[in-house]
Structure formats: structure tokens, C-alpha cells
N, C-alpha and C positions, 0 to 999 in steps of 0.2 A: 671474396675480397676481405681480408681482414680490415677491422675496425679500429680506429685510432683512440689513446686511450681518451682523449677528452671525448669522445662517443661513447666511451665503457662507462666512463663516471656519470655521464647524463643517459643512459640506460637503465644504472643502476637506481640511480636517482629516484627517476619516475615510475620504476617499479617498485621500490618501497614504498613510494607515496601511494601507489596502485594497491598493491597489498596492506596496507594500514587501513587506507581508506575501506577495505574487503573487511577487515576483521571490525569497525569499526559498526558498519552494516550488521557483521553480523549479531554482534551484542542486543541490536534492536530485536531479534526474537526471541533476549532472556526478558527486554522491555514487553514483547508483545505477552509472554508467556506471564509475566507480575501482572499485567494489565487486564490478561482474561481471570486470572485465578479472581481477583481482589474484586472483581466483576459481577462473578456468578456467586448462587447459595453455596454454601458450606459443604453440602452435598453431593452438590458437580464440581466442585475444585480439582480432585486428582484426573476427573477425565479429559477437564481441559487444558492441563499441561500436559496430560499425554498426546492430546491432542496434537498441541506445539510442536512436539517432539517430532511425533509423525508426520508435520508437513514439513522439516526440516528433514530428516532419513530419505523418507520416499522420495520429495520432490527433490532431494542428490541425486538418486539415480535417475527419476526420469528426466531433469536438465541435462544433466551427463550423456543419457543414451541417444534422447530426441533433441529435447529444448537448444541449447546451444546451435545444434546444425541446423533448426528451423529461426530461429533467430538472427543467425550473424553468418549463414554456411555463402560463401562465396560464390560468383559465376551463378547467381541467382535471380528468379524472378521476382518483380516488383513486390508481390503478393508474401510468399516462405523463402526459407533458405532451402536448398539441397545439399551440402555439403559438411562435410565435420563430425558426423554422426558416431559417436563413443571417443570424441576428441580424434580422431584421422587424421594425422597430417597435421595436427597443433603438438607444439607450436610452429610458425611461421612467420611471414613478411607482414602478416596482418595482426594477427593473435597470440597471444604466450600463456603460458598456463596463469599466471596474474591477472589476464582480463578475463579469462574464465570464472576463476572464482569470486572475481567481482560481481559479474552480471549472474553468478549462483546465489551468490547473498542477497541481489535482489529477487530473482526467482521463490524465491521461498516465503516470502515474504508477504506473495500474494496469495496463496493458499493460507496463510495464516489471517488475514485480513477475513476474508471468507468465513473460516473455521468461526470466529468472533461472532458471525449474524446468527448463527447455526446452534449457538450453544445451549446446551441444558436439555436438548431433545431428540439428539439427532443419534442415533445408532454409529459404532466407533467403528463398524467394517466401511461401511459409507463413507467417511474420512478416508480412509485408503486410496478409494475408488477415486473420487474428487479431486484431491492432492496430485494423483499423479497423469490424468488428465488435463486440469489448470496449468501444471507446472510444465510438461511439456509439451503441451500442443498449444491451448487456449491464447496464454500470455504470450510464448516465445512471437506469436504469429505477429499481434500489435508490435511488442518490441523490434522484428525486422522492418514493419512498414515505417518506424519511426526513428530508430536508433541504425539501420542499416544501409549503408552508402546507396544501394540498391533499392531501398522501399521506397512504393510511393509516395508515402507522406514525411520522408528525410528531409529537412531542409540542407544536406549536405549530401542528397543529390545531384549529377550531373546537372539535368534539367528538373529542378524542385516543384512540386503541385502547389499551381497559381504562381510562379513565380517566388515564391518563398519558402512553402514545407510549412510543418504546423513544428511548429517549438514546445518543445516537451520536453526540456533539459534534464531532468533526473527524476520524471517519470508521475504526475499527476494524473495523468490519463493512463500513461503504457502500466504502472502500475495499479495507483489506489482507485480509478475509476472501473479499471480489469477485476483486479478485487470486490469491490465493493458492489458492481452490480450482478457478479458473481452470487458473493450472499444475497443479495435481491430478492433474487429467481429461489434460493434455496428457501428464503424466510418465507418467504408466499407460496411456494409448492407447500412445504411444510406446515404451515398455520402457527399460532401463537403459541406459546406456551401452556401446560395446565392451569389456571385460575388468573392469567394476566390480564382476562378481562371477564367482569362478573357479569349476572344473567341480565344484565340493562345494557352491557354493553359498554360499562365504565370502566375506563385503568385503572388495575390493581397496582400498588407499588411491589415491585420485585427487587430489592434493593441488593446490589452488589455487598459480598458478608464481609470484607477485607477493606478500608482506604486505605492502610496503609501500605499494601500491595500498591492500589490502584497508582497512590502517587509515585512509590519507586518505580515503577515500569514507564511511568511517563517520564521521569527523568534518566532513564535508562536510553529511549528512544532519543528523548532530547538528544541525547548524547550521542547516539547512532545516527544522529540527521546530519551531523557535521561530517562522516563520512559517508551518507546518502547523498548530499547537495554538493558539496566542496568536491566529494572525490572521483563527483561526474565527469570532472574536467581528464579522467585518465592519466594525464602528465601535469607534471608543474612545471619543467624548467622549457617553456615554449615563448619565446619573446615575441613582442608584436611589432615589424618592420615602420609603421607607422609611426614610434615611438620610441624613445630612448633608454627609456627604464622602466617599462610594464611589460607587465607577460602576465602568464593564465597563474603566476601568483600576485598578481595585484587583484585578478578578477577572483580567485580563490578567495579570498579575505573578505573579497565586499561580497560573496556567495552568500561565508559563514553568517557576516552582519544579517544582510537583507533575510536569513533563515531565521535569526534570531530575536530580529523584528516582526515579521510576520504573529508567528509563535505566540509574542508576547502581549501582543497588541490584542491578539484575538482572545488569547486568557483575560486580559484585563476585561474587555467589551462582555467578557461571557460570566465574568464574576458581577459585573456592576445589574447587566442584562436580567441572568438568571434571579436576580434578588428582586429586580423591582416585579417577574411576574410570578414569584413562589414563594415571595416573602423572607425569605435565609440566605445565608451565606455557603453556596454547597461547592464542596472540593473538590466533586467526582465531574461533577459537569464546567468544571474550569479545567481538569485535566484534560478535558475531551474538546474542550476550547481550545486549550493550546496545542493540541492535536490537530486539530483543522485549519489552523492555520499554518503549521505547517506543511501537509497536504496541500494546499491552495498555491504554495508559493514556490512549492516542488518545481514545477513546471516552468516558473521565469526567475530562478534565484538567480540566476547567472547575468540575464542580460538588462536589469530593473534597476532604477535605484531605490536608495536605502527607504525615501519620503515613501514614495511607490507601496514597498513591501506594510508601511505601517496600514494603508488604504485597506489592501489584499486582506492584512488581519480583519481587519476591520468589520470587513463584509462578510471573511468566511464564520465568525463570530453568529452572526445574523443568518446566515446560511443554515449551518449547522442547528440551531433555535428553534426555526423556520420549519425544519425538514421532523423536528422532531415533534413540534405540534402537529406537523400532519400526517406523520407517521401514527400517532394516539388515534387522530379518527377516523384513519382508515382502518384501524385495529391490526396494523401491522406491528409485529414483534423483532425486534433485532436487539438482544440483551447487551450488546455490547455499541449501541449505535454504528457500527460499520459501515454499513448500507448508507445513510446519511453522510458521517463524517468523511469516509473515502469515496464514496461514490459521487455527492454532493459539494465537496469542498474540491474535490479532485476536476470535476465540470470548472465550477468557475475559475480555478486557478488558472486553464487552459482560458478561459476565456478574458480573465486578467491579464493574461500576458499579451494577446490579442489587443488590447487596449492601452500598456503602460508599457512594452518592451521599447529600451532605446538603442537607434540604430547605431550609435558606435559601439555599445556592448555585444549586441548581435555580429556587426563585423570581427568587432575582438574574438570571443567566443566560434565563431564557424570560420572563419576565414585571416584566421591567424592577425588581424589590427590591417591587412593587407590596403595600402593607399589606394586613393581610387575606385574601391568597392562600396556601392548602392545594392543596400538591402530594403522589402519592406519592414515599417516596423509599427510601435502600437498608434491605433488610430485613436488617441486623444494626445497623441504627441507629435500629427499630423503626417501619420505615417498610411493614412486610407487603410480600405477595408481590404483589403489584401491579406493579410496577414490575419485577421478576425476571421476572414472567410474559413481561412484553413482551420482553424484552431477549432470551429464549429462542427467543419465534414471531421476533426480525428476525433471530437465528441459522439458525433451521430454515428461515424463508423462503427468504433468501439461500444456501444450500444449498442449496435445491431448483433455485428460478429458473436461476443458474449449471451447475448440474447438466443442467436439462434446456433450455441454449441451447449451452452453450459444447464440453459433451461431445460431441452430434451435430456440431459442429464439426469440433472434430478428428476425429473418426472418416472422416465426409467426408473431409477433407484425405488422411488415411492412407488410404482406398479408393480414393483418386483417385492414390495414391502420391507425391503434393504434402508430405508430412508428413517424414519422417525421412528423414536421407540416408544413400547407401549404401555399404555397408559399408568401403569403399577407399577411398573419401571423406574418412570419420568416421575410420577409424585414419590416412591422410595428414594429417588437420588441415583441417578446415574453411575457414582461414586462404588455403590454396594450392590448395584443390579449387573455392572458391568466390570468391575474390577477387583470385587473382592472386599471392599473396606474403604471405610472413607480415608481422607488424606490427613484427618484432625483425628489424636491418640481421645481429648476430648471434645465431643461434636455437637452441638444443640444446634435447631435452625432459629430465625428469628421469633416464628409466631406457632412454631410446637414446644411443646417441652417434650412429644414423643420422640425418641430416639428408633431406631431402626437397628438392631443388630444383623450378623449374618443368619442366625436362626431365626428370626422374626421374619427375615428375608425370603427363607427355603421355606418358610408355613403358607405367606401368603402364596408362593407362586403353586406348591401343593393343596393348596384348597383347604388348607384344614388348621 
């Protein structure tokens, strides 16, 4: 049956907006890629934008091969997709090559989140391994129980778990919680760094050698989050029958706000924060504030209002703080906070939403504004624990799941001695033991004046 052209024009529409919002995503890995360099010693800089590199490559082809058909494959069970596998039969009445590369920009993303816990020690064949396991099996699997008409934790389920599904609008849990306990398991298989904590057991400072990476990348992401959040909506010209002149661009707008709030709120709470217990005013851990709060807010920008999102900051602020004092005395190592920021800001966001989602934005959002639709919603908005229940089991799930794919992982890696590199290695710099030369033409670290050449390099590994 052909299509009428006002169906062609609103086609077109929403597929640009689809694809913009794709390429918009994808910029967040030149963000992630400023954000690790600016991060690490001066040392490990060129290995961890290769790093980046490689979990954007590899994990193309494995969302391409596996991911996407375990993710979104149709005529599937609750649990994976079976269908779609190297794109099959896409596009179709469901999918077009547009949603693909959407749901590819997020894919990539989480192996990059990962790479961040891992950095400065980890052997670069290992990255391969990881990337393209994460990318298509680990992540796609949550992404179908939550983002797949079919999964069992879809709130756009037939019949939704508990009556509602857990809300994870653009991915606090299916992504940065996927990620982040991802690196977890890596940073605690692995152990700390060389010298990050001395023979008492006290933290070393290991100071990222770059801010001014650090801030670019964060405002890079910033920038990537408007089409992380906003372009979750897939379409924009969707009106809501309940209403005269709203659609999924009235909810698009207040998406970007309520993203934009969160973000800021939690920068500000992390600059004021970090000073009253370290004494200074420090840029890197306000970046990483504003980080978390957006992360936190991934998960209900769509169905929250604006007041709402400044709370969400608020707390992930405090979260993030929290998680990194007690990451120091368990003498857990994660140089880029990852573990904490995504995995920790990613928990409560979910369980934010749980708490402040309101029920005419949840109708707007899943059920087109449709009149006469009761949903649950957050229970301090007197919406009962319906909706909190869910949002707890798609925390604990994802816990477990990641726990029991990605830990046996790495453990393999590290028995097969593929995992962590060694020791001479790791204190020359990853940089000159694994790629040749560092990424600075001039290089000094903070507290050597020694420099490492490539022949200083080939003496020590020859003994002589």
C-alpha cells in the first residue's frame, strides 16, 4: 500500500530527528575519549584513546553480528531476541537502518564506560576480548528485557512486571549501571594500580595529567546527552490524543531541561561539597559531578519534572562523594571513577524515578497522552510502591546478570594471564611498552624527571 505524502513528510521527519539524535550520541565517545586521556598519566594517554577507538570498531561489528538481534530480534522470548542477526530482514515494519544506528551509539558506549575502571594496567589484547563480549551479548540482553515490547521488564509490555515495567527511559541501568559494574568486576579482579596505595595502606594521589582534556570531554558529553535523553523518544512528530497541542516535542524539551538540571545541580552540590572536605576548589571532580548527575537522571528525564530533576542532582552529587570515600578504604582502584559514577549514580537514578515519576508524563511517553490510561507512578507522588518495586528487581537483575557473565570473564582473562600487565610495564607506561612511544613529542610524568625512551625500554625488558 503506498503511503500518503503527509506520511512521507512525517517519516522523513522523525528519521532525521532519529539520526541526528544517532550522531549526536555519537560524539559522546570523542567526550569519553578527552575524558580518559585528561584522566590518566601522561604515559597511558595514547593507550587509552586507542582504547576508545577499539570499543567503538569491535563493538560495530559485534552489535551488527549478535547485539542488535539479541536486543530488539522479534517473535521473542521474554529473556533475548532471536532474530535480526547481521541486520536480516532490516529494515522493516519495526526497524530501519536509523534505529539501528541509534541503539549502536548507545552500544558502544558501554564498553567504553568499562575501559575507564580498567585503565593504566590492563593489557590492550584484553580490550578486544571484553568490548566485543559486553557489546554483544552482556548489554543487548538487559537492553531487550527493558527497551523490547517483549522483555520482561518493558513497561510497553503487553502484560508489564507488577503491573508497570521498570522505567529506564534512556538507559541508567540498561546502560551506565551495565557498564559500570562491568568495570567493577574488572577493577577488583585486577587490583589497584602500582603505587596507588602505599605500604600502610594510604592513597596515593594519582592525578589525571590533562584538565583541560578533562573539561572538554565533559562538555562534549554534555552535548551528547541531548541526543542520549531527548532522542530516546525515536520520533518527534507523535501528538498526544488527550491534548490539543502536545506531543513527544513538548516532552522532548522538558527531556533536554530536566537533563540539564540534573547535570547542574549536581556540579554545583560537588563543587561546594568537594571543598568543604579537601579544602580547594577542584575541576576534575565537579566534572565528574556533572557527570553523575546526569547518569542519575538518564533513567526518568522523560516522565519527571523540572523541580524533580534538581533533587535527582542533588543526591547523585552525594552519591558519587559517598561511593568514592568508600571506594579509598576498601583500596578499590578505578582511575576514572566509572564504577562509582555509572554504576552508582545509574542505581539511584532508577530508583529516583521510582520515587518522583509523574503519572501524566509516564502516560504521555508510553501510551501516546491516550485518555483514560492509569499507570503506576512515583511513590512520593502517591503513586505506591509499584513502580519502586520494579525499578529495584531491574537493579538487582542487572547486578546479577553482569555479575555472573562479565566477572567469569575477567577472571579467565587474568588465569590465562591476558588481564593485567606487568609490572615493568605498568610503571614504564603502557604508552612505550605497548605501542611504541608515548602520545607527548615532549613527555615528563608529574613526580619523575626520569623519562623512558624506546631504548631505555628494550634494556630494561633485556636485562641489561
Amino acid at each position: 500500500m503506498a503511503v500518503t505524502w503527509e506520511e512521507s513528510v512525517e517519516y522523513s521527519i522523525n528519521t532525521v530527528y532519529l539520526l541526528f539524535s544517532a550522531y549526536l550520541v555519537f560524539v559522546m565517545q570523542l567526550g569519553f575519549a578527552m575524558l580518559c586521556a585528561g584522566s590518566v598519566r601522561a604515559k597511558n594517554a595514547m593507550n587509552i584513546m586507542l582504547t576508545n577507538v577499539v570499543d567503538a570498531v569491535v563493538g560495530s561489528i559485534s552489535y551488527y553480528l549478535f547485539g542488535f538481534a539479541f536486543a530488539f530480534g522479534t517473535n521473542s522470548n521474554p529473556f533475548i531476541g532471536t532474530s535480526f542477526f547481521a541486520l536480516q530482514d532490516v529494515p522493516n515494519s519495526d526497524y530501519d537502518y536509523s534505529f539501528f544506528l541509534y541503539q549502536w551509539a548507545f552500544a558502544i558506549a558501554v564498553a567504553g564506560i568499562t575501559s575507564g575502571s580498567i585503565a593504566e594496567r590492563t593489557q590492550f589484547s584484553s580490550y578486544l576480548v571484553f568490548s566485543f563480549f559486553l557489546t554483544g551479548f552482556v548489554y543487548p540482553v538487559v537492553a531487550h528485557w527493558v527497551w523490547s515490547s517483549t522483555g520482561w521488564l518493558s513497561p510497553s509490555a503487553t502484560s508489564p512486571f507488577l503491573g508497570s515495567g521498570a522505567i529506564d527511559f534512556a538507559g541508567s541501568g540498561v546502560v551506565h549501571l551495565v557498564g559500570g559494574i562491568a568495570g567493577l568486576w574488572g577493577a577488583v579482579i585486577e587490583g589497584p594500580r602500582v603505587g596507588r596505595f602505599d605500604a600502610f595502606g594510604k592513597p596515593v594521589v594519582m592525578r589525571g595529567h590533562n584538565a583541560t582534556l578533562v573539561v572538554l570531554g565533559t562538555f562534549l558529553l554534555w552535548f551528547g546527552w541531548f541526543g542520549f535523553n531527548p532522542g530516546s523518544f525515536d520520533k518527534i512528530l507523535v501528538s498526544y490524543s488527550s491534548t490539543s497541542n502536545q506531543g513527544n516535542w513538548t516532552a522532548i524539551g522538558r527531556t533536554a531541561v530536566t537533563t540539564t538540571l540534573a547535570g547542574s545541580m549536581a556540579g554545583i552540590v560537588t563543587l561546594f561539597g568537594r571543598r568543604l572536605l579537601v579544602g580547594h576548589w577542584d575541576a576534575l571532580d565537579v566534572c565528574n559531578g556533572v557527570l553523575g548527575g546526569f547518569v542519575a537522571i538518564t533513567s526518568g528525564c522523560s516522565v519527571v519534572e523540572p523541580w524533580a530533576a534538581i533533587i535527582c542532582g542533588l543526591v547523585s552529587a552525594w552519591v558519587l562523594i559517598g561511593l568514592n570515600i568508600l571506594a579509598l578504604r576498601l583500596k578499590f582502584d578505578d582511575p576514572l571513577e566509572a564504577a562509582q559514577l555509572h554504576g552508582g549514580c545509574g542505581a539511584w537514578g532508577l530508583i529516583f524515578t521510582g520515587l518522583f515519576a509523574n503519572e501524566e508524563f509516564i502516560v504521555q511517553v508510553y501510551d501516546s497522552g491516550e485518555s483514560g490510561v492509569s499507570r503506576p507512578y512515583g511513590l512520593l507522588l502517591g503513586g505506591g510502591w509499584t513502580l519502586l518495586g520494579s525499578q529495584v528487581v531491574e537493579i538487582l537483575s542487572i547486578v546479577v546478570w553482569v555479575s555472573l557473565t562479565m566477572g567469569p570473564l575477567f577472571y579467565a582473562l587474568g588465569w590465562l594471564k591476558l588481564l593485567r600487565t606487568p609490572v615493568d610495564d605498568e610503571i614504564a607506561g603502557l604508552d612505550i611498552s605497548s605501542h611504541g612511544g608515548y602520545a607527548y613529542h615532549s613527555h615528563a610524568e608529574e613526580h619523575h624527571s626520569r623519562h623512558y625512551g624506546v631504548g631505555d625500554y628494550l634494556r630494561l625488558q633485556g636485562g641489561t
